[in-house]
N, C-alpha and C positions, 0 to 999 in steps of 0.2 A: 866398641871398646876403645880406651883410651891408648894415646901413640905409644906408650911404653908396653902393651902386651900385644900389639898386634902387627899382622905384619905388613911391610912399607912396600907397596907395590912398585913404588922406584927403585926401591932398592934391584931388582931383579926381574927378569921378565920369565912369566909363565907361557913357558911352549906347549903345542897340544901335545898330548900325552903326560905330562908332566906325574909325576907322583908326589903324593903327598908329604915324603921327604924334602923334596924337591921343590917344593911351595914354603915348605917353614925353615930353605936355607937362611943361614944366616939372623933368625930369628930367637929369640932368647923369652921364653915364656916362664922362668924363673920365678915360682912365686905365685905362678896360679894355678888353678883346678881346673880340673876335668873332669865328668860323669860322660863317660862311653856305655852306652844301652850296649850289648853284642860285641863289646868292644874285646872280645876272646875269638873270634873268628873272621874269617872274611875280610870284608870293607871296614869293620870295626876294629880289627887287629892290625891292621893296617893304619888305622885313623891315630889306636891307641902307640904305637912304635912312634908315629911322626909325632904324635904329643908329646910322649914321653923324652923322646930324644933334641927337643927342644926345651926340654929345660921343666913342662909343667908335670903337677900329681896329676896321674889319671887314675880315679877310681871306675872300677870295671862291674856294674852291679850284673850277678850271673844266677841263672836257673841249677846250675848246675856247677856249685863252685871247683872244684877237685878238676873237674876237666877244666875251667878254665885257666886256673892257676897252674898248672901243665901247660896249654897254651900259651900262656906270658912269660912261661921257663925261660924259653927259647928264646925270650928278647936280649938283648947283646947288650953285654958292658953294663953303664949306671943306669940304664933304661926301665931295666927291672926295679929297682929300688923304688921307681918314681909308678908304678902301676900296682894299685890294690884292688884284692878281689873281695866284694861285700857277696852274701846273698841276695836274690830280689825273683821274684817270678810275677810278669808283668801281670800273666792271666787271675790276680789272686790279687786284691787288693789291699787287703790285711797283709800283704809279703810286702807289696810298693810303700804301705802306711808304716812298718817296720823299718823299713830302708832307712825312709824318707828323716825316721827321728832318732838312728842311729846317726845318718848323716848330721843334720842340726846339733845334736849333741857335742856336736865338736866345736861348734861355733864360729866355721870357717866357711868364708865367702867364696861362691859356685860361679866359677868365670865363664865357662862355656858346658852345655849340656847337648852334649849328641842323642838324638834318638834314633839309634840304629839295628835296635835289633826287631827282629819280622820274621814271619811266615808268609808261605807263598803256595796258592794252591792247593792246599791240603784237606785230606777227605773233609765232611761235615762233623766239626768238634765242637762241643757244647763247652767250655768253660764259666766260672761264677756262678753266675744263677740263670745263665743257660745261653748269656752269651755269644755270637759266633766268634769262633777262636781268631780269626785273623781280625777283626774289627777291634777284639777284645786287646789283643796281643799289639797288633803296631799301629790305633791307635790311641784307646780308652784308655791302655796301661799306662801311656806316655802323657795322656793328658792328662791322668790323675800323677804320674809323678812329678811332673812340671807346678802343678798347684801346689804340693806337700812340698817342693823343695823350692817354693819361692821364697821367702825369706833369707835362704843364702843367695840366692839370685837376684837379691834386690840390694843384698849388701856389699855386693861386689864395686859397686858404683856404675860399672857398664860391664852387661853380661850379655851372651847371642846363645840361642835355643837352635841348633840346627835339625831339621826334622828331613829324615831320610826318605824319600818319595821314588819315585820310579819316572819312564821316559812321560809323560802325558796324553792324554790320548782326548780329544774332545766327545769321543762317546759314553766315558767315565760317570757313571751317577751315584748318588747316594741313593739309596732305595729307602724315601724318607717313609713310605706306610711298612716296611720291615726292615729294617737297617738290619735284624738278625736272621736275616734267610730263615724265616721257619715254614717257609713255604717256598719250593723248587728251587733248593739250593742248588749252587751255580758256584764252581771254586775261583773260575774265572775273574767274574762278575764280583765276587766278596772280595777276591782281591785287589781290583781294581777300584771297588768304594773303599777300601782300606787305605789305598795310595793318593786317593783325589782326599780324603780326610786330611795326611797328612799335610797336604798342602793348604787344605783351606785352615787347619789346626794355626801354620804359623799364621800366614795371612792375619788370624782374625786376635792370637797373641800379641803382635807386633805390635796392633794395632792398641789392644789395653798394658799394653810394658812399656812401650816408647817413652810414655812420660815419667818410667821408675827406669828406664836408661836401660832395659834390656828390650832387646831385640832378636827377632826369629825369622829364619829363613825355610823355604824347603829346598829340597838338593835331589834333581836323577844325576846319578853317579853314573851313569853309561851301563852296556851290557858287562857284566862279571859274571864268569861263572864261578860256584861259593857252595858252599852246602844249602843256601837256600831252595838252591832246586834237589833236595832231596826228598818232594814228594812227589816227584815227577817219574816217572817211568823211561829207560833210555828208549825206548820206542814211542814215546812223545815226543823228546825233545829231536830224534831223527826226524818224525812226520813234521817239525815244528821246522825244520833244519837249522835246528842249533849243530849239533853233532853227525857225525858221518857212524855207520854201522860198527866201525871199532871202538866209537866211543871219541874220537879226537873231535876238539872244536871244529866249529865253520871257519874259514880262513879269515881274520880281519872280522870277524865278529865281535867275539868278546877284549876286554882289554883286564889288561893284571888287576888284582885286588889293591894293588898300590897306588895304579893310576887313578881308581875309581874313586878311590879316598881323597884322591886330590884335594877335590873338590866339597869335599862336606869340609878339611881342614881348612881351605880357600875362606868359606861363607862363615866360620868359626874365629877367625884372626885377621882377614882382608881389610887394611886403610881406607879400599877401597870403598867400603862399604860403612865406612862410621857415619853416624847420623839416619841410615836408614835401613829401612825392614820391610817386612812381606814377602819378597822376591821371591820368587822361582829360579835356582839357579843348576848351570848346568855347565862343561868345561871351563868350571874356573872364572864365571862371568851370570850376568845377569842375563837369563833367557826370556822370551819375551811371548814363548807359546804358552804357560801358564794357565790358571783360572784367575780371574782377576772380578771372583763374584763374591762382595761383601755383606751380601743378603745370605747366599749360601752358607758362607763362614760362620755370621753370627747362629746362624738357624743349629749351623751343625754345633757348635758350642752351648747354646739352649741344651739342646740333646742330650752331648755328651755331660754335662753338669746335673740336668736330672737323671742320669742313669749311673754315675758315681756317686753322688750328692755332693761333688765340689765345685764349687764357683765361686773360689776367695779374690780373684784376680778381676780389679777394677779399674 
């Protein structure tokens, strides 16, 4: 993005912990957009408050508008003003293809687009045309709305696609002969090709945007606890020890939902970061355990294009 929307790493230094407030001090986004996926709960409510309170529109597309616009109630001062709630339900492509041309209809240029909303875990859920609901949900939904709303992402002159991932794990696979677990599904396992997707998703974006001036990153936001983990059992997440028998965190485990936003806002407006893309990033900086597999990417984008029918992005 160009120096006047994004933020000036000299300006200030980002300490660990930092929250995403905290990263868009002194920053004035006046004048540009935002598409927060999730951006009504969690890491996204958090993403969406430091956007909004720097000055840009953040449009909030929700499953569920009524609760989310309750959710953005609560945001303080002009903040509200600057945060709208469309419909969109990722699982449903005809809902993303809706969005996508109520959005365009406006004729206004898409500075940054977070993908953050996700499942985690969750029984075996058929969505579309029979879809696995996590693959479906945090990554296909997000590749097909990144393709529908390229044209304002390409008219912005420099725009960044931050794509919400998890910590990395090097045993991570796409399970390319069933990407839809129809055979021994595994919530784990789906969720973890759902998170290595997200990463290889920018990866292999970056790589065909760069020369239309947008660029994408992937982002683990650190442990949060969120409503994400609510298909979990508290007697998992004890055996897991996340939480003690009363239900309180691990000590020094999880970090705020504001901290964790840091960092998707960091990879969204960072100086740091003008001129390039792919990264894998993680506190507020370039991490370097990543995939870094450009065969895998493209493979997984072949994929993901025949099974939405979109591959406008050359």
């Amino acid at each position: 993005m160009t120096s006047d929307t994004t933020a000036d790493t000299g300006q200030h230094a980002i300490a660990a912990g930092s929250t995403a407030a905290e990263v868009l001090a002194g920053i004035d986004l006046t004048g540009r957009t935002a598409v927060v996926t999730g951006g009504y709960s969690g890491l996204g409510l958090a993403a969406t408050r430091a956007l909004a309170g720097a000055g840009a529109r953040v449009v909030v597309p929700a499953r569920r508008p009524e609760t989310a616009r309750q959710a953005l109630a609560g945001v303080d001062g002009a903040d509200v003003n600057r945060a709208e709630v469309e419909r969109l339900d990722l699982a449903d492509l005809d809902s993303v293809r809706a969005f996508a041309e109520r959005f365009l209809r406006r004729q206004a240029p898409l500075h940054i687009l977070i993908a953050g909303a996700g499942i985690m875990a969750c029984p075996e859920t058929r969505v579309g045309p029979g879809w696995e609901a996590q693959f479906a949900v945090n990554h296909l939904g997000h590749y097909a709305l990144t393709h529908l709303l390229w044209p304002a992402l390409t008219a912005a002159g420099a725009a960044r696609v931050v794509s919400v991932s998890s910590g990395y794990d090097a045993g991570w696979r796409i399970r390319w002969d069933d990407p839809q677990f129809t055979r021994g599904y595994d919530k784990w396992a789906a969720y973890a090709q759902s998170k290595l997707a997200n990463i290889l998703f920018a990866r292999h974006l970056d790589r065909l945007g760069g020369p239309y001036g947008v660029h994408a990153f992937s982002v683990n936001p650190g442990w949060i606890r969120t409503p994400l983990q609510r298909h979990l059992t508290a007697g998992e997440m004890v055996a897991a020890g996340w939480i003690d028998a009363e239900g309180n965190s691990a000590p020094g485990l999880f970090r705020a939902p504001e901290q964790g936003a840091a960092t998707l806002v960091w990879a969204a407006t960072s100086r740091e970061l003008d001129g390039r893309g792919g990264d894998y990033c993680a506190d507020c900086r370039v991490a370097g355990e990543g995939p870094a597999d450009d065969g895998a990417a493209a493979r997984l984008w072949a994929l993901s294009a025949g099974l939405t029918g979109l591959d406008r992005i050359h």
